[in-house]
PQR file of N, CA, C, O and H, with PARSE charges and radii, in Angstrom:
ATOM      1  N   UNK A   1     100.323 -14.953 -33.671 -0.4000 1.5000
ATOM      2  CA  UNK A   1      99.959 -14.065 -34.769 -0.0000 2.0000
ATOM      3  C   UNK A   1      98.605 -14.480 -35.341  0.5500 1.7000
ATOM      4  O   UNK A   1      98.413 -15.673 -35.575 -0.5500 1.4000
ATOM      5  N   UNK A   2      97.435 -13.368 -35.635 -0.4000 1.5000
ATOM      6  CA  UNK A   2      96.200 -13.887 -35.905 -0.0000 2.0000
ATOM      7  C   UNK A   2      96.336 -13.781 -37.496  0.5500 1.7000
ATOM      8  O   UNK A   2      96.987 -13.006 -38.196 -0.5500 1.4000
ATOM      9  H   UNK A   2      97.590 -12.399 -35.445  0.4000 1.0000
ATOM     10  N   UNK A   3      95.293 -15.079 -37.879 -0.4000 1.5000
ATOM     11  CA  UNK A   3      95.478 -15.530 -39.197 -0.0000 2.0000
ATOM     12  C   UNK A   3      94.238 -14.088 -40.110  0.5500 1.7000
ATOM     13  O   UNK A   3      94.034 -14.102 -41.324 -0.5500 1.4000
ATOM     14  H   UNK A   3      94.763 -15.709 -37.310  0.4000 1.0000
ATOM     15  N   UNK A   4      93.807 -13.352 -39.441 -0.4000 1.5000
ATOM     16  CA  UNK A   4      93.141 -12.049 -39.569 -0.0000 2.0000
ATOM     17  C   UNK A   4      93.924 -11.354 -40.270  0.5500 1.7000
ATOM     18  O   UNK A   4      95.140 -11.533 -40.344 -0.5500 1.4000
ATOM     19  H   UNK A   4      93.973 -13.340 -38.455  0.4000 1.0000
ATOM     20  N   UNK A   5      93.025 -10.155 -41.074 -0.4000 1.5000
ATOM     21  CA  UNK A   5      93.714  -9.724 -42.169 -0.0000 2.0000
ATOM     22  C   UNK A   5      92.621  -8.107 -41.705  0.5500 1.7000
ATOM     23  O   UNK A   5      91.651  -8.094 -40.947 -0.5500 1.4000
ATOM     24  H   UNK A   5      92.038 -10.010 -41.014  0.4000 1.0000
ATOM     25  N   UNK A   6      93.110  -7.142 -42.325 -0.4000 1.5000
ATOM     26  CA  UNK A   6      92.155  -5.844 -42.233 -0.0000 2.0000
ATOM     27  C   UNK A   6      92.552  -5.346 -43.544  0.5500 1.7000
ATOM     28  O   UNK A   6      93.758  -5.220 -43.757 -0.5500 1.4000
ATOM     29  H   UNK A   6      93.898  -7.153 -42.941  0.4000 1.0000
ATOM     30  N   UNK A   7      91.886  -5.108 -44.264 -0.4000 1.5000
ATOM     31  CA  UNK A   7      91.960  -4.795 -45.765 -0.0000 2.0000
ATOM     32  C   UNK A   7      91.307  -3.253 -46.130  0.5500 1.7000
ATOM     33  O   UNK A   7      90.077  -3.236 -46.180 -0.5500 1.4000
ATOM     34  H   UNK A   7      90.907  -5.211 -44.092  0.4000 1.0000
ATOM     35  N   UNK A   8      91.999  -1.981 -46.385 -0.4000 1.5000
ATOM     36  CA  UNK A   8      91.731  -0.678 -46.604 -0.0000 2.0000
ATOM     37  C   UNK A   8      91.842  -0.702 -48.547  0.5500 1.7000
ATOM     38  O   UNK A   8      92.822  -0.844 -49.279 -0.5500 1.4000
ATOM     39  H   UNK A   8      92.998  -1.995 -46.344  0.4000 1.0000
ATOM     40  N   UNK A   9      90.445  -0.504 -48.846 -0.4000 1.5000
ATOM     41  CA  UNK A   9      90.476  -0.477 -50.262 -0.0000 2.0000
ATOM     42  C   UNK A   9      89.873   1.205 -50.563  0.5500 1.7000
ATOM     43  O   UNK A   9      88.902   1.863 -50.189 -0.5500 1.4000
ATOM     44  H   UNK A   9      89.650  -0.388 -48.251  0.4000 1.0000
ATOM     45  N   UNK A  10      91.558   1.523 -51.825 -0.4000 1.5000
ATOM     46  CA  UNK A  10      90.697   2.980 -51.933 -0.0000 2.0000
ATOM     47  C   UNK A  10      90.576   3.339 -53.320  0.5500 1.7000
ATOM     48  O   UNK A  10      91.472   3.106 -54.131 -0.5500 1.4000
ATOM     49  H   UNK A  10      92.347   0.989 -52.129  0.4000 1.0000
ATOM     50  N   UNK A  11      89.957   3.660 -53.487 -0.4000 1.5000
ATOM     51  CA  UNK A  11      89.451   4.187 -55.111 -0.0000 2.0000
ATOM     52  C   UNK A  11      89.542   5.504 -55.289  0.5500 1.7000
ATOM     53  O   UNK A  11      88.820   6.347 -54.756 -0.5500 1.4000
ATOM     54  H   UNK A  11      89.229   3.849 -52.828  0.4000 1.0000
ATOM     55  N   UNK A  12      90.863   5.786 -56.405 -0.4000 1.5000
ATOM     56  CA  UNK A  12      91.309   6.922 -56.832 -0.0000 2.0000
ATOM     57  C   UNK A  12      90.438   7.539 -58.246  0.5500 1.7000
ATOM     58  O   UNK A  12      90.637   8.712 -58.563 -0.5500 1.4000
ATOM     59  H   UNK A  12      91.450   5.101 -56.838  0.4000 1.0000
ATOM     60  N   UNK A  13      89.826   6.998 -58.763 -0.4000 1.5000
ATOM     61  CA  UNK A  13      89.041   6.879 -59.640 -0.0000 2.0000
ATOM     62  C   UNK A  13      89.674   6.549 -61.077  0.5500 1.7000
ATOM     63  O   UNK A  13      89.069   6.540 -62.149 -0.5500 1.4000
ATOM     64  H   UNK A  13      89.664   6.045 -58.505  0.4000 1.0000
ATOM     65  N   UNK A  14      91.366   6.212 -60.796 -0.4000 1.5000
ATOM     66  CA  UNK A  14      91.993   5.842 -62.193 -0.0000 2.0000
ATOM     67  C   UNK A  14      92.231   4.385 -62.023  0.5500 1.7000
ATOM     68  O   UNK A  14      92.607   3.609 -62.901 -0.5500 1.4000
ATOM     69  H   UNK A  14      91.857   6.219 -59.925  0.4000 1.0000
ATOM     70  N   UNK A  15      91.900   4.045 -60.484 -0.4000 1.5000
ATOM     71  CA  UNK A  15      92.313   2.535 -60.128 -0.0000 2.0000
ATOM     72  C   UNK A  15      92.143   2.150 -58.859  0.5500 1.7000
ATOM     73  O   UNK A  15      91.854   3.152 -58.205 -0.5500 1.4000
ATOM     74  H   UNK A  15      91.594   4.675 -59.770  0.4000 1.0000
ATOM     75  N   UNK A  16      92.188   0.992 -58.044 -0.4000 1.5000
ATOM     76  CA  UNK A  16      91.979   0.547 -56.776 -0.0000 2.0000
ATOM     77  C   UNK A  16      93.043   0.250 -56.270  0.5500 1.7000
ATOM     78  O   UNK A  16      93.816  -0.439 -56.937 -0.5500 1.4000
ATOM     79  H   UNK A  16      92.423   0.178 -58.575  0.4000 1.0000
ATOM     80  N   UNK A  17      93.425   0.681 -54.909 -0.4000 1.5000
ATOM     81  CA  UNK A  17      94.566   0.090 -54.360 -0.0000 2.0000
ATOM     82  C   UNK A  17      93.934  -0.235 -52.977  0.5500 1.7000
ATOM     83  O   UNK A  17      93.121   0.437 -52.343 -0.5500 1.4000
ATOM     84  H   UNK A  17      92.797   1.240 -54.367  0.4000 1.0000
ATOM     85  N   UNK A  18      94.592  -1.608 -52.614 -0.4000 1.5000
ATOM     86  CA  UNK A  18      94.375  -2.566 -51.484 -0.0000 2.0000
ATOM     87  C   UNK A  18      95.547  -1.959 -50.827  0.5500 1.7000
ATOM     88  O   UNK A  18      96.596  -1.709 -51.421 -0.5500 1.4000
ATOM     89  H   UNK A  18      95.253  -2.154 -53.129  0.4000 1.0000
ATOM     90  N   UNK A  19      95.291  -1.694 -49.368 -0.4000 1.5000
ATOM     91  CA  UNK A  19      96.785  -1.690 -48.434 -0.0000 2.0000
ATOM     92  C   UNK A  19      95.971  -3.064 -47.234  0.5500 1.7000
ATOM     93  O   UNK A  19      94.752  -3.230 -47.201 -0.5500 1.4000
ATOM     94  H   UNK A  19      94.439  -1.897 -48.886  0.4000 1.0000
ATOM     95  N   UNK A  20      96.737  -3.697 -46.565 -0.4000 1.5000
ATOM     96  CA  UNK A  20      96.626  -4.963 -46.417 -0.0000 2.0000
ATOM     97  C   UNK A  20      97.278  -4.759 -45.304  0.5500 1.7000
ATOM     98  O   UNK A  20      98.406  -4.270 -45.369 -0.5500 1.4000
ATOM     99  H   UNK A  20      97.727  -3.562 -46.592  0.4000 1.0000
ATOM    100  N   UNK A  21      96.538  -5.187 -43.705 -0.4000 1.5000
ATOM    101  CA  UNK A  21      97.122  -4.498 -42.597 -0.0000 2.0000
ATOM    102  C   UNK A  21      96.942  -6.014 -41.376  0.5500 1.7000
ATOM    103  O   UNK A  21      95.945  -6.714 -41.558 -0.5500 1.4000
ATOM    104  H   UNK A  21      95.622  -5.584 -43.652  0.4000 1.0000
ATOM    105  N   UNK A  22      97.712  -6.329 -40.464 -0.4000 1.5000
ATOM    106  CA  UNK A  22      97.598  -7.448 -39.537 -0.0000 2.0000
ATOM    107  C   UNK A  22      96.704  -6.503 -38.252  0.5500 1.7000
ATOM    108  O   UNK A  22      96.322  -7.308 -37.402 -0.5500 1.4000
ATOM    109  H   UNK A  22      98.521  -5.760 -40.317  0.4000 1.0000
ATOM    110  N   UNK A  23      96.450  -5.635 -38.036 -0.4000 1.5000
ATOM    111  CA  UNK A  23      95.743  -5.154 -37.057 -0.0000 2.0000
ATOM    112  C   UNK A  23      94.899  -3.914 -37.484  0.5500 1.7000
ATOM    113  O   UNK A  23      95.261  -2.927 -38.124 -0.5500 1.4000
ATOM    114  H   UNK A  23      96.760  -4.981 -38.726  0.4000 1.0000
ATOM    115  N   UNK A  24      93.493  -4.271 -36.881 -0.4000 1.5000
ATOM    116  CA  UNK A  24      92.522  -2.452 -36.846 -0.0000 2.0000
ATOM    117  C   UNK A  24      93.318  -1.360 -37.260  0.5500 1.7000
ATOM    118  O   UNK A  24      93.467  -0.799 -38.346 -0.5500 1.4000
ATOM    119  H   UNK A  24      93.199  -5.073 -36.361  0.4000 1.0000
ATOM    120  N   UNK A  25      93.739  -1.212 -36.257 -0.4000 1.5000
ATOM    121  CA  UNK A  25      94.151   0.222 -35.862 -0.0000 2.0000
ATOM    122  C   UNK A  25      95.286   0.739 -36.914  0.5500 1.7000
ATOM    123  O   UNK A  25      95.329   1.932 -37.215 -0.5500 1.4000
ATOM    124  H   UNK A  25      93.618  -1.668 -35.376  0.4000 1.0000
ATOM    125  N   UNK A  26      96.290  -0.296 -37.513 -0.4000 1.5000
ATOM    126  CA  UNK A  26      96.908   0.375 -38.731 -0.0000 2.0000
ATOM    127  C   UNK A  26      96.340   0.404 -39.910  0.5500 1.7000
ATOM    128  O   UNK A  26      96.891   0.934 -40.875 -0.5500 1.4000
ATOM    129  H   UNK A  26      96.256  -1.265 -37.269  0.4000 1.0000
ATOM    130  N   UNK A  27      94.742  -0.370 -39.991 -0.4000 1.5000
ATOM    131  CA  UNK A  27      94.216  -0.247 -41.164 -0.0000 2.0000
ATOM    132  C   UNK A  27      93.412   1.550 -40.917  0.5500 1.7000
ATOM    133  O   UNK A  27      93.447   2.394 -41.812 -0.5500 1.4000
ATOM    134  H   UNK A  27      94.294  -0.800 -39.208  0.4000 1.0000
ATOM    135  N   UNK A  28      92.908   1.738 -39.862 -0.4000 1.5000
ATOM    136  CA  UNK A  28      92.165   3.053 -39.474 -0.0000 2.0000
ATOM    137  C   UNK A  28      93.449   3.950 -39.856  0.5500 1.7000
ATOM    138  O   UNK A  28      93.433   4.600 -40.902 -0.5500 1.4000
ATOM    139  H   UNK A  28      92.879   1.052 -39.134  0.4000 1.0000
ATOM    140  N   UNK A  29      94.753   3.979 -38.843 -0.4000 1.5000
ATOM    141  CA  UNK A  29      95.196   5.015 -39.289 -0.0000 2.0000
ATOM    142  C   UNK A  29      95.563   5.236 -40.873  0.5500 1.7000
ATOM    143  O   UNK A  29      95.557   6.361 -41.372 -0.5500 1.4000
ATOM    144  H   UNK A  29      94.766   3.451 -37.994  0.4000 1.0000
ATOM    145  N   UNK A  30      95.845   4.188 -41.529 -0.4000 1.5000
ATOM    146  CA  UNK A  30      96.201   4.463 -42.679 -0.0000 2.0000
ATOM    147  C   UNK A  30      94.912   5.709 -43.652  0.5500 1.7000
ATOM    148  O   UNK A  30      95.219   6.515 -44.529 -0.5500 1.4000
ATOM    149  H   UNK A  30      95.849   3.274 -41.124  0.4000 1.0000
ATOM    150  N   UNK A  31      93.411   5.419 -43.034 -0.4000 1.5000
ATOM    151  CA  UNK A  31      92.428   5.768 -43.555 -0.0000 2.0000
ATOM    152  C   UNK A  31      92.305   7.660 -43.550  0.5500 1.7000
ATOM    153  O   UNK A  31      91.919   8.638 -44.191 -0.5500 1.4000
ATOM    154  H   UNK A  31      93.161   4.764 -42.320  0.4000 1.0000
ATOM    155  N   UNK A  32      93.120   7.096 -42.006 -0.4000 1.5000
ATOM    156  CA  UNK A  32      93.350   8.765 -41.354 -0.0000 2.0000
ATOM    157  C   UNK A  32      93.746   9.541 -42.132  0.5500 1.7000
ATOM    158  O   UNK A  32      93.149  10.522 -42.577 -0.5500 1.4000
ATOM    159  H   UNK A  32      93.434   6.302 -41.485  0.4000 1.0000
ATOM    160  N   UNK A  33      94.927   9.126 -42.398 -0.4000 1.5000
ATOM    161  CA  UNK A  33      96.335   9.800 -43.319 -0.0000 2.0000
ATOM    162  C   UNK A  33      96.051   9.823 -44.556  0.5500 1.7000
ATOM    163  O   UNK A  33      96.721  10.528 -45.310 -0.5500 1.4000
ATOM    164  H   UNK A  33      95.412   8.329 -42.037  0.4000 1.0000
ATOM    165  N   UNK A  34      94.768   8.892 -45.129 -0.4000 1.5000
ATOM    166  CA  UNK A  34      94.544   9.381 -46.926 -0.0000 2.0000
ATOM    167  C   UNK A  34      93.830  10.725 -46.342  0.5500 1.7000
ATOM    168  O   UNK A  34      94.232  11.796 -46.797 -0.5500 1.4000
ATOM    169  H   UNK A  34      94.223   8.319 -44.517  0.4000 1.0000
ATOM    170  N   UNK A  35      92.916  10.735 -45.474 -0.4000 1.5000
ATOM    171  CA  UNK A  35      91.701  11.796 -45.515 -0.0000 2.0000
ATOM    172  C   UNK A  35      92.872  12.876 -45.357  0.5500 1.7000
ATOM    173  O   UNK A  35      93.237  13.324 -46.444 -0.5500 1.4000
ATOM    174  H   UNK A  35      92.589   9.866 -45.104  0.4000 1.0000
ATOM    175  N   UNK A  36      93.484  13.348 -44.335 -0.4000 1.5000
ATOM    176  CA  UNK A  36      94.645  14.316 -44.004 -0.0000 2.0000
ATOM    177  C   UNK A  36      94.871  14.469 -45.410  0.5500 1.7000
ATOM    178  O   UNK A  36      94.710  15.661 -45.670 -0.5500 1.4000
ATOM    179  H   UNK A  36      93.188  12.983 -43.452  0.4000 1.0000
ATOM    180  N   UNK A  37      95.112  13.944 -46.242 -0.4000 1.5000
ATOM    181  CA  UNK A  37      95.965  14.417 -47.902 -0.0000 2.0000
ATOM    182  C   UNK A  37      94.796  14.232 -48.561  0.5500 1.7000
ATOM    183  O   UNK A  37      94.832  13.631 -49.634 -0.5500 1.4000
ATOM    184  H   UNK A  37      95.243  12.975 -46.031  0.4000 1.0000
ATOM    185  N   UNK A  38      93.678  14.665 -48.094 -0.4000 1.5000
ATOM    186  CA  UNK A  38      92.559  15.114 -49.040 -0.0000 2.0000
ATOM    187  C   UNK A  38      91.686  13.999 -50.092  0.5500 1.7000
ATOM    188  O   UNK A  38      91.115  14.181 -51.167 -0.5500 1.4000
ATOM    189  H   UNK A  38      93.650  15.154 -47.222  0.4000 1.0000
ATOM    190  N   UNK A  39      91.866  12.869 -49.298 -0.4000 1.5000
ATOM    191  CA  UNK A  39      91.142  12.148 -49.840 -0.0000 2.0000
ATOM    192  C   UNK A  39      89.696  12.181 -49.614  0.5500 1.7000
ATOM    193  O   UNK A  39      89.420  12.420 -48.438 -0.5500 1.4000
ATOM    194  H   UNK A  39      92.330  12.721 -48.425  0.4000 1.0000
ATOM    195  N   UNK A  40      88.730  12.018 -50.357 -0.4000 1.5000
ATOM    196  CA  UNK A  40      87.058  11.640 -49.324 -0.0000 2.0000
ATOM    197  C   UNK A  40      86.887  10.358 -48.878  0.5500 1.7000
ATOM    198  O   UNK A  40      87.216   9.307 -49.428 -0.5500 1.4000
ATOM    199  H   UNK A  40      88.954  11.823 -51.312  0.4000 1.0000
ATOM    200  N   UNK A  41      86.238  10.576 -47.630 -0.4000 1.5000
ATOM    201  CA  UNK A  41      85.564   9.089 -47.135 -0.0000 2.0000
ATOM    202  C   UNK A  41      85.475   8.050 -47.570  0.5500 1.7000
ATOM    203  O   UNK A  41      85.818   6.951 -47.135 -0.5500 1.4000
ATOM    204  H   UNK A  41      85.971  11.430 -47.183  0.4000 1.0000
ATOM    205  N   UNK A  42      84.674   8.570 -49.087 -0.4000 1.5000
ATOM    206  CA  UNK A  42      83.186   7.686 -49.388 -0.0000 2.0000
ATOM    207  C   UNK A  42      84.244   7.144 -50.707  0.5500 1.7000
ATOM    208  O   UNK A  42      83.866   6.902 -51.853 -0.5500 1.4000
ATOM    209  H   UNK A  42      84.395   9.463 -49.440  0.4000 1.0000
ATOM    210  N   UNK A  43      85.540   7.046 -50.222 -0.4000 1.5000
ATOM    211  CA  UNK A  43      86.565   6.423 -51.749 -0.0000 2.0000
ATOM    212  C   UNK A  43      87.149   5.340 -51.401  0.5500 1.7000
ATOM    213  O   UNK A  43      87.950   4.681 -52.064 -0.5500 1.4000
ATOM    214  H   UNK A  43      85.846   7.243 -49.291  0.4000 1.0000
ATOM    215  N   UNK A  44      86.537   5.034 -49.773 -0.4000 1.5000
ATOM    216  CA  UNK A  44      87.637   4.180 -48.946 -0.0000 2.0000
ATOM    217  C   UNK A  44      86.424   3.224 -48.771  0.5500 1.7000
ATOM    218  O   UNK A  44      85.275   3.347 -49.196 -0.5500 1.4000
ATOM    219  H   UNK A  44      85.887   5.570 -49.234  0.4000 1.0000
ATOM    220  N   UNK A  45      86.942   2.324 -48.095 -0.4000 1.5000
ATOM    221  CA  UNK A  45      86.451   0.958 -47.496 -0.0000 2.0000
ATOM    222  C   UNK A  45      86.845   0.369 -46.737  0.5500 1.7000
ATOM    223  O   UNK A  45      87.969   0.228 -47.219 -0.5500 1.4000
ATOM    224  H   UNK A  45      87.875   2.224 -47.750  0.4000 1.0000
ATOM    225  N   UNK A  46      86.877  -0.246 -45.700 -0.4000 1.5000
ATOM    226  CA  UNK A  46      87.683  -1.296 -44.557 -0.0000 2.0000
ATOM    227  C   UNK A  46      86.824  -2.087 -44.378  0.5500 1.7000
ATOM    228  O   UNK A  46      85.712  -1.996 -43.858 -0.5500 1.4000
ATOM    229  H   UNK A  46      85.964  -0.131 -45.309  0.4000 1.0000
ATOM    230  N   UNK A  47      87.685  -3.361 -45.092 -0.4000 1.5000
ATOM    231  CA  UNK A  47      87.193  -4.593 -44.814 -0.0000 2.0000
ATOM    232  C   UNK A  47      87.735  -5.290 -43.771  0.5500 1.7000
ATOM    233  O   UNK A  47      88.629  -4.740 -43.129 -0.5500 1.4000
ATOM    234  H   UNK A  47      88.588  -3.435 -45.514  0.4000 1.0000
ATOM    235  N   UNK A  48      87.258  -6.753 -43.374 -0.4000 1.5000
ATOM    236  CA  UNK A  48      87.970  -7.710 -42.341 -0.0000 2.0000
ATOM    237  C   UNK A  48      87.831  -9.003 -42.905  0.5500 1.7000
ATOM    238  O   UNK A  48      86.732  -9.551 -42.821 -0.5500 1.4000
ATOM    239  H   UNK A  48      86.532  -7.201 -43.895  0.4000 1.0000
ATOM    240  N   UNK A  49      88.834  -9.611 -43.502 -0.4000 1.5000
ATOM    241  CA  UNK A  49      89.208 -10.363 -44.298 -0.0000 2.0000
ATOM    242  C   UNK A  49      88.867 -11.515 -42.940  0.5500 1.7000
ATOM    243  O   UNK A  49      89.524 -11.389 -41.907 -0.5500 1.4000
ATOM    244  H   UNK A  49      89.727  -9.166 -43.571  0.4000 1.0000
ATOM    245  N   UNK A  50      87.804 -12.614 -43.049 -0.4000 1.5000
ATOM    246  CA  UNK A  50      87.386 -13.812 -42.578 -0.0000 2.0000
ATOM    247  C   UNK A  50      88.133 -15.135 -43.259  0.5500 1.7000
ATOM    248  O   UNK A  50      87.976 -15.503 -44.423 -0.5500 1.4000
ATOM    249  H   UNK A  50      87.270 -12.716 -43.888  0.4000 1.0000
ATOM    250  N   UNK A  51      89.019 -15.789 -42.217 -0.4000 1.5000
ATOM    251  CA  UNK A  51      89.856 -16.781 -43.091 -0.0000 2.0000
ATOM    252  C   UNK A  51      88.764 -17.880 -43.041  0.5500 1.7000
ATOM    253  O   UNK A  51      88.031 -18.086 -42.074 -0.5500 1.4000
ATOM    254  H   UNK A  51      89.147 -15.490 -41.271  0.4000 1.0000
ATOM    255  N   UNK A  52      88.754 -18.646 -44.362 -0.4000 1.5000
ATOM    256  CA  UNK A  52      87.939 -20.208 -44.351 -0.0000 2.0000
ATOM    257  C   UNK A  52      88.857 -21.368 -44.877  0.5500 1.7000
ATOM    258  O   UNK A  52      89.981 -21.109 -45.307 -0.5500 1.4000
ATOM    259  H   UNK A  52      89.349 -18.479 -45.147  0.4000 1.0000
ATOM    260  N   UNK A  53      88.422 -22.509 -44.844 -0.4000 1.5000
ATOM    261  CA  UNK A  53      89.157 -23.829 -45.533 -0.0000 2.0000
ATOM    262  C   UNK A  53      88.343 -23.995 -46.387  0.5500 1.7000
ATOM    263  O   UNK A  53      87.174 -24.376 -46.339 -0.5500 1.4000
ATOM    264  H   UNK A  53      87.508 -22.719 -44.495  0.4000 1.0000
ATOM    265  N   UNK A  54      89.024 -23.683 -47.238 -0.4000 1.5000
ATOM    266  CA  UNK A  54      88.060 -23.874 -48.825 -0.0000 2.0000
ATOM    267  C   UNK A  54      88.844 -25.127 -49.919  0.5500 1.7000
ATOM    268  O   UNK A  54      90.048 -24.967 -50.121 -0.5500 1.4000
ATOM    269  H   UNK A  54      89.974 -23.375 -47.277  0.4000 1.0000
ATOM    270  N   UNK A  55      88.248 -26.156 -50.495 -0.4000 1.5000
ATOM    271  CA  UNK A  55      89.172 -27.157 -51.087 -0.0000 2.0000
ATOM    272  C   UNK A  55      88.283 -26.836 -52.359  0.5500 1.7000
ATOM    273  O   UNK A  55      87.074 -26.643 -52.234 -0.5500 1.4000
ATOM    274  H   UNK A  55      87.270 -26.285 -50.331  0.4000 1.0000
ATOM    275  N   UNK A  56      89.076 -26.773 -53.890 -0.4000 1.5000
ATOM    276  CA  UNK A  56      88.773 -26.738 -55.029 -0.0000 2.0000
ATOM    277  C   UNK A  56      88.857 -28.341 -55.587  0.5500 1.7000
ATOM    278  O   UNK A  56      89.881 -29.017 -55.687 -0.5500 1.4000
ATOM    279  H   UNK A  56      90.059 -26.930 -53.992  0.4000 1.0000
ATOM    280  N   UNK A  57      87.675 -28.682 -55.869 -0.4000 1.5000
ATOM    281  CA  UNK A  57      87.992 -29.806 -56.281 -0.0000 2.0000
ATOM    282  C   UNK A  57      87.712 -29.533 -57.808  0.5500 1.7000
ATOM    283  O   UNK A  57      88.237 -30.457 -58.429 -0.5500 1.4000
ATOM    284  H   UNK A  57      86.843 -28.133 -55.788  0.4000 1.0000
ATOM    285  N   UNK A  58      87.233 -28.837 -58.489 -0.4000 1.5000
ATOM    286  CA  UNK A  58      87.660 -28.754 -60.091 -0.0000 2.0000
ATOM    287  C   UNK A  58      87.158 -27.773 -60.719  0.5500 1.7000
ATOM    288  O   UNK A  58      85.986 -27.438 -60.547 -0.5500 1.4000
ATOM    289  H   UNK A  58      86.807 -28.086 -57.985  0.4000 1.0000
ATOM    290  N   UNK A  59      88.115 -27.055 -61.690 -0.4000 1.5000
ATOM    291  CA  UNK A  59      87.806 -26.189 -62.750 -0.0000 2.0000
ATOM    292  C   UNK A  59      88.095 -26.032 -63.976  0.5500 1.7000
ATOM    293  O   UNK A  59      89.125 -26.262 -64.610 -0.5500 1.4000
ATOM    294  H   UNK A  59      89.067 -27.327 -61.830  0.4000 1.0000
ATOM    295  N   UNK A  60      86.679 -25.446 -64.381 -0.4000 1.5000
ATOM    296  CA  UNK A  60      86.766 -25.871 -65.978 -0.0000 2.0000
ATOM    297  C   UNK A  60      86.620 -24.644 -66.731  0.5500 1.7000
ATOM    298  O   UNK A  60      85.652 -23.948 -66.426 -0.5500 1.4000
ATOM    299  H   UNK A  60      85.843 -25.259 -63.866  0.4000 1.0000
ATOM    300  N   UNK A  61      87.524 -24.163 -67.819 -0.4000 1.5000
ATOM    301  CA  UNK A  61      87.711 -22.846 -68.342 -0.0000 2.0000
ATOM    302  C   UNK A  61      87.096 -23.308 -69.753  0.5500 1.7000
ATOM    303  O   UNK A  61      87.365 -24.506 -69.834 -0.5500 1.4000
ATOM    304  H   UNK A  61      88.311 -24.728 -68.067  0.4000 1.0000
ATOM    305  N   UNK A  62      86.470 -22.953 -70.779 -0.4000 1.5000
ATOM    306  CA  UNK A  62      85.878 -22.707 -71.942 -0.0000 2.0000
ATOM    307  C   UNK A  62      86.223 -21.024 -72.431  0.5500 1.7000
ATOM    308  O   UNK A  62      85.888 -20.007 -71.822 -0.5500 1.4000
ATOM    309  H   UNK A  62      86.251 -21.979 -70.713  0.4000 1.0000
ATOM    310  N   UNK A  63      86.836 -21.101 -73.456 -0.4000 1.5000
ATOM    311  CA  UNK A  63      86.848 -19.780 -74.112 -0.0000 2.0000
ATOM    312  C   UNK A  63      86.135 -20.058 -75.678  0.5500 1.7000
ATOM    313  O   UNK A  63      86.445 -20.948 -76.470 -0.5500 1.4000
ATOM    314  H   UNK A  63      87.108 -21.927 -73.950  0.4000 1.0000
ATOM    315  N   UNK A  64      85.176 -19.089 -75.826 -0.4000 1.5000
ATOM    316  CA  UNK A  64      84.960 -18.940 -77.236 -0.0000 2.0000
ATOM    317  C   UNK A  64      83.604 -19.297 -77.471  0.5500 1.7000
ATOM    318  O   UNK A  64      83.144 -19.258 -78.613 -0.5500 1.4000
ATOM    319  H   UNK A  64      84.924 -18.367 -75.182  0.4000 1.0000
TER
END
């Protein structure tokens, strides 16, 4: 199983919703099936989520 991610972000214009897919092709069709129900193009996005090793070594929050 690839540690790959395909990420379809769509903007309804009241809010963003991520659908979150392990392969291309169910992130495309999903894209398919907004446009079919009248979505536009230019509301969507498909990303390809690049995995890294990232280590936090510290954070510091200040409010006020």
């Amino acid at each position: 199983m690839s540690e790959q991610k395909y990420v379809v972000l769509h903007n309804q214009g009241y809010g963003l919703t991520a659908y979150e897919f392990e392969e291309q092709d169910g992130a495309i069709n999903k894209m398919v099936e907004l446009v079919r129900c009248g979505q536009p193009i230019n509301s969507m996005k498909l990303l390809q989520e690049i995995p890294t090793k990232t280590q936090v070594e510290a954070v510091s929050i200040r409010i006020g």
